[in-house]
C-alpha positions as CSV (number, residue, x, y, z in Angstrom):
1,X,-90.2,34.9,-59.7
2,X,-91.0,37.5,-62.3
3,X,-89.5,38.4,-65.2
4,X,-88.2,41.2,-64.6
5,X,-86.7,40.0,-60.8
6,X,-85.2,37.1,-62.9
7,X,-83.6,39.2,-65.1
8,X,-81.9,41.3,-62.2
9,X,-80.9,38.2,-60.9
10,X,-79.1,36.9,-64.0
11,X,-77.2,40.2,-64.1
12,X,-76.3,40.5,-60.7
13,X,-74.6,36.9,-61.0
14,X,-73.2,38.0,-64.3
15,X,-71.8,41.2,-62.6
16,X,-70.2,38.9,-59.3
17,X,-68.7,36.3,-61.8
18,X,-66.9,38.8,-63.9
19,X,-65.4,40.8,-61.0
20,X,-64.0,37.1,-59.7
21,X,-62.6,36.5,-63.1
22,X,-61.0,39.9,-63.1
23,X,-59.4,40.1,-59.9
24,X,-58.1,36.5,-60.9
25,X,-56.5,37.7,-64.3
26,X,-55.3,40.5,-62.4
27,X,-53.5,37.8,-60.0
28,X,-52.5,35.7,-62.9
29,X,-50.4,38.9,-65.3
30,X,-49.0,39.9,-62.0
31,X,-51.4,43.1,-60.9
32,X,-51.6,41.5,-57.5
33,X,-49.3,40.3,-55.8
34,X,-50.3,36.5,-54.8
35,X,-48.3,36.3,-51.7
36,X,-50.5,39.3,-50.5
37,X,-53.7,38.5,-51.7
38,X,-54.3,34.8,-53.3
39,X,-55.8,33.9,-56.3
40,X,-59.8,33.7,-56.3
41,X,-59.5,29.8,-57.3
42,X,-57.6,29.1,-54.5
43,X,-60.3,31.1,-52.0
44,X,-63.2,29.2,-54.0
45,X,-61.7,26.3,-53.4
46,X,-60.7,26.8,-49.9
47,X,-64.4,28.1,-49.6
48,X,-65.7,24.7,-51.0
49,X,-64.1,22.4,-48.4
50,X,-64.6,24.4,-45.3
51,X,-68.5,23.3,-44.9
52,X,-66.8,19.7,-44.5
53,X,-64.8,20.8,-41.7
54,X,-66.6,19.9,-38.0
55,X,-64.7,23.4,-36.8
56,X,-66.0,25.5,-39.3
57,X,-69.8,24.4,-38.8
58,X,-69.5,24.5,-35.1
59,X,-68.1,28.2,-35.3
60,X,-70.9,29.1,-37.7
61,X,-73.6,27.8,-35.6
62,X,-72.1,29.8,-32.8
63,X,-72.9,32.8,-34.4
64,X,-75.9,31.9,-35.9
65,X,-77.1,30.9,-32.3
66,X,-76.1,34.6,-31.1
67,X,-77.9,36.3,-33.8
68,X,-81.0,34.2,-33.5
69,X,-81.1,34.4,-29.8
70,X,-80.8,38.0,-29.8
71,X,-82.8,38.6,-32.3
72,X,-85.6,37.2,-30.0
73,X,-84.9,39.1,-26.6
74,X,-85.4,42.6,-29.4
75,X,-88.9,41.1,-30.6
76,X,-89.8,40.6,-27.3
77,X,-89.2,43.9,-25.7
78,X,-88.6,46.0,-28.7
79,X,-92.3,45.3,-30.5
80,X,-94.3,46.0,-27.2
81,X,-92.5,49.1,-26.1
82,X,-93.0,50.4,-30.0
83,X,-96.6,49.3,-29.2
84,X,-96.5,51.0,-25.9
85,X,-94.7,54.5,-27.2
86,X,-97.2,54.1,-30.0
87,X,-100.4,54.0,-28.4
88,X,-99.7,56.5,-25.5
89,X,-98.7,59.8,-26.3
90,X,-97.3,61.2,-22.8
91,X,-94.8,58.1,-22.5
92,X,-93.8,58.6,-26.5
93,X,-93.1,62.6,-25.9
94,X,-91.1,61.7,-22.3
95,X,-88.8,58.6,-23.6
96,X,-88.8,60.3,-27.3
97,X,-84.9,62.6,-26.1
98,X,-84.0,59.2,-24.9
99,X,-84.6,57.2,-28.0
100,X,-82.9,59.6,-30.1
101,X,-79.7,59.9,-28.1
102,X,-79.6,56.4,-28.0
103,X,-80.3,55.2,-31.5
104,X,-77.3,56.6,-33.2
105,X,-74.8,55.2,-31.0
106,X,-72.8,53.0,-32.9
107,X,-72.7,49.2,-31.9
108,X,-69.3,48.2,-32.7
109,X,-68.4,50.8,-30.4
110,X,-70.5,49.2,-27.5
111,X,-68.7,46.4,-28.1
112,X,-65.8,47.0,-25.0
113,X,-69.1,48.1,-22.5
114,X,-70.6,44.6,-23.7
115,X,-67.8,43.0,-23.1
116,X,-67.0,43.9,-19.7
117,X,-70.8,43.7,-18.8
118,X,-70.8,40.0,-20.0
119,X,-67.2,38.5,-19.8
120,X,-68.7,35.6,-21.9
121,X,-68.1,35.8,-25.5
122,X,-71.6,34.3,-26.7
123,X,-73.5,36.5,-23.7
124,X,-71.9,39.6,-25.5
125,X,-72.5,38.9,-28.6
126,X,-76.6,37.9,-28.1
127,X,-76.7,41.5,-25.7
128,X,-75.1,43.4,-28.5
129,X,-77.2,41.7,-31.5
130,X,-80.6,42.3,-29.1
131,X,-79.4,46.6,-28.8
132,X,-79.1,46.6,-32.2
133,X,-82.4,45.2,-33.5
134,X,-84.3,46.7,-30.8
135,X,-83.8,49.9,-32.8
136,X,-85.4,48.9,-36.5
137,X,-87.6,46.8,-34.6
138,X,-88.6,50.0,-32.0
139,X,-89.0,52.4,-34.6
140,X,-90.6,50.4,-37.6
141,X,-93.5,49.3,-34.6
142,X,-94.1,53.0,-34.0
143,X,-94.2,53.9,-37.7
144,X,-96.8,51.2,-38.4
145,X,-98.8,52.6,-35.2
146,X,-98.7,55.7,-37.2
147,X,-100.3,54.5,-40.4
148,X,-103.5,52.6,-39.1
149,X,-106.7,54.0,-40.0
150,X,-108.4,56.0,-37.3
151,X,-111.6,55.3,-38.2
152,X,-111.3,51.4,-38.0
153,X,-109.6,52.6,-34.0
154,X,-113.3,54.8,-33.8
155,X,-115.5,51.6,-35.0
156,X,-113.9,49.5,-32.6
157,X,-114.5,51.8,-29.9
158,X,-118.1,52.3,-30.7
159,X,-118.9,48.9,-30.4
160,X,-117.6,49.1,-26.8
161,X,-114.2,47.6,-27.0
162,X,-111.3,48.7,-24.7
163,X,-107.9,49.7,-25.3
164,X,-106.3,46.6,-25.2
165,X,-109.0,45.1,-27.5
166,X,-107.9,47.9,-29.8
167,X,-104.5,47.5,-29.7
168,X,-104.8,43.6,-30.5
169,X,-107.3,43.6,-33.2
170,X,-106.3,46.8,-35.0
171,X,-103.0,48.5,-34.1
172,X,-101.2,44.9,-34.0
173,X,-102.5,43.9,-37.1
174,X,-102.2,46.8,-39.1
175,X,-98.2,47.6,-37.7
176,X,-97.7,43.8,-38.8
177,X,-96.1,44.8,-42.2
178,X,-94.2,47.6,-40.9
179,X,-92.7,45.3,-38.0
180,X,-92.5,42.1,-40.6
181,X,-89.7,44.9,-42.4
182,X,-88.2,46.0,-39.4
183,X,-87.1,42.4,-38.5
184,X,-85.9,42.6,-42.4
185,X,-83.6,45.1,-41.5
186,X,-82.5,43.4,-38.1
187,X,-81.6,40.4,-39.1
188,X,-79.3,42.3,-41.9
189,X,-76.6,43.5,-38.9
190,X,-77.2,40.5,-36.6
191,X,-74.6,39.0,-38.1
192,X,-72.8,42.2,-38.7
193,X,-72.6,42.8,-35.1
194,X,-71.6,38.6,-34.1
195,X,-68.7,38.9,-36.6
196,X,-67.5,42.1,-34.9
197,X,-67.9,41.0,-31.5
198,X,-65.9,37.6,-31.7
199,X,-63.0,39.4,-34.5
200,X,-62.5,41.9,-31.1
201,X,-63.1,38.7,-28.4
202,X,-61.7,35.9,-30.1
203,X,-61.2,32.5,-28.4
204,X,-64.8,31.5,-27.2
205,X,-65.7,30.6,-31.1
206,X,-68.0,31.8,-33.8
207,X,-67.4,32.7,-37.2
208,X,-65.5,35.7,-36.8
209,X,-62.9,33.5,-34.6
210,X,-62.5,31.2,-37.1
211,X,-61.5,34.4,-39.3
212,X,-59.3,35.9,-36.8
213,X,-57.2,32.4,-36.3
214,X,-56.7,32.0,-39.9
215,X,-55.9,35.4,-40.0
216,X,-53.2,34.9,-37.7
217,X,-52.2,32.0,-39.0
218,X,-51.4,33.2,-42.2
219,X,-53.9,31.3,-44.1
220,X,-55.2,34.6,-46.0
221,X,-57.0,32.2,-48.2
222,X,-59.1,30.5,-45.3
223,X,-60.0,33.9,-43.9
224,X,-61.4,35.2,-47.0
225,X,-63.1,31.9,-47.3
226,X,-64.9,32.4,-44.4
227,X,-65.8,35.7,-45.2
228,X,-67.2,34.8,-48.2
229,X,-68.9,32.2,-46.3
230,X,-70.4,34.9,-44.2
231,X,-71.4,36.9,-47.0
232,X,-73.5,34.1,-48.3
233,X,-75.0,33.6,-44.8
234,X,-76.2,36.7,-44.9
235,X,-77.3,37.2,-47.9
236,X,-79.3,33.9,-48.4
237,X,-81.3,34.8,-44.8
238,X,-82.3,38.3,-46.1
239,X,-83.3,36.5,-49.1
240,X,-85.4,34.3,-47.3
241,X,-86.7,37.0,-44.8
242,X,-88.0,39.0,-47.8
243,X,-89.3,36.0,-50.0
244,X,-91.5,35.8,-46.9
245,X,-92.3,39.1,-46.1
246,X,-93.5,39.3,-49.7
247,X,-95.5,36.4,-49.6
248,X,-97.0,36.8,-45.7
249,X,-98.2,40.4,-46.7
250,X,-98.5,40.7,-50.1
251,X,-101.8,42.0,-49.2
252,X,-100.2,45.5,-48.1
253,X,-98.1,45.6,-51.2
254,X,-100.9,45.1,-53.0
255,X,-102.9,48.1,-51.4
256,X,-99.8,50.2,-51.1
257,X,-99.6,49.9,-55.1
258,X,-102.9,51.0,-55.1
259,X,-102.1,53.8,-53.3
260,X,-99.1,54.8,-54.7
């Protein structure tokens, strides 16, 4: 880690750690009410025991199943139809209208179609999380289509090499970084999208269940427990997703410095 990134890092724990401390001296003079919203001690704490707890884990792997799964069905079909829309002009121009009236559509609000389309909670959620990082995925592979060199395309070509052989040795290859950031960005709402999905369907388990019981249970201090749970989750995958990203292809952050 560089200096400076260490640096950001010590003040971005410094900034989280005095909001907790303010919002809990704000609970202590009386600012907030504590039979409203408890004390951040008492979530911390609550926070620290639920990784003990057998129903806890199991809901979070539920979730984490979802996303994973679903993020797999998008890398699938999303990178070779970004290949495909990339590489042949005709099909990009005809689906193109279709792309862009689709894309925008919020997911939550798919959430009801995806539902009734797959009565099972978990089949929802991995059909929901696949829609929604087919897009970055889609869109990302097309960019990175759009940046390769044409002449390396033209030297291939001269040497007698087909389309396919093309697409494989320097359209792939070259998209690679752009598609490494699009899964970046995916895997930032797959969880997003699982949380939503099981607060809206809960009963067949998952992490956003677990918050919707204690919810209705009561237990305000379990629910934001979990969520901070889920926000570390999150967080610590994107984390690891771009400690890789950097480290797979620091080869075209090297050369985009360059150019830059």
């Amino acid at each position: 880690m560089t200096p400076s990134r260490y640096r950001r890092g010590i003040l971005g724990a410094c900034g989280v750690l005095g909001f907790l401390v303010l919002v809990e001296l704000a609970g202590r003079v009386g600012l907030i009410d504590p039979g409203l919203l408890p004390y951040v001690s008492d979530v911390l704490i609550a926070a620290a025991g639920l990784p003990f707890e057998e129903k806890f884990l199991t809901d979070v792997l539920a979730t984490l199943e979802a996303c994973a799964l679903g993020l797999l069905i998008a890398l699938i079909t999303a990178v070779p139809a970004g290949l495909l829309l990339g590489t042949v002009p005709v099909v990009e121009r005809s689906v193109r209208p279709l792309v862009e009236f689709l894309r925008p559509i919020p997911s939550v609000s798919l959430i009801p179609l995806a539902m009734f389309l797959f009565p099972a909670s978990q089949d929802a959620k991995t059909a929901l999380v696949a829609y929604t990082c087919a897009w970055p995925l889609l869109i990302n592979t097309m960019y990175g289509l759009a940046d390769v060199d044409p002449l390396a395309k033209e030297t291939l070509r001269s040497f007698g090499f087909g389309p396919l052989a093309v697409v494989l040795r320097v359209n792939l290859p070259s998209a690679a970084p752009f598609i490494a950031t699009g899964i970046r960005i995916a895997v930032s709402v797959t969880l997003i999208v699982a949380v939503s999905v099981e607060l809206i369907a809960a009963g067949d388990g998952g992490l956003g269940t677990f918050i919707s019981l204690a919810g209705g249970a009561n237990r305000v201090d379990r629910m934001l427990a979990a969520t901070v749970w889920a926000g570390i989750i999150g967080l610590a995958v994107n984390m690891l997703f771009t400690m890789g990203e950097r480290r797979v292809f620091r080869w075209h952050q090297a050369r985009a410095g360059v150019a830059g």
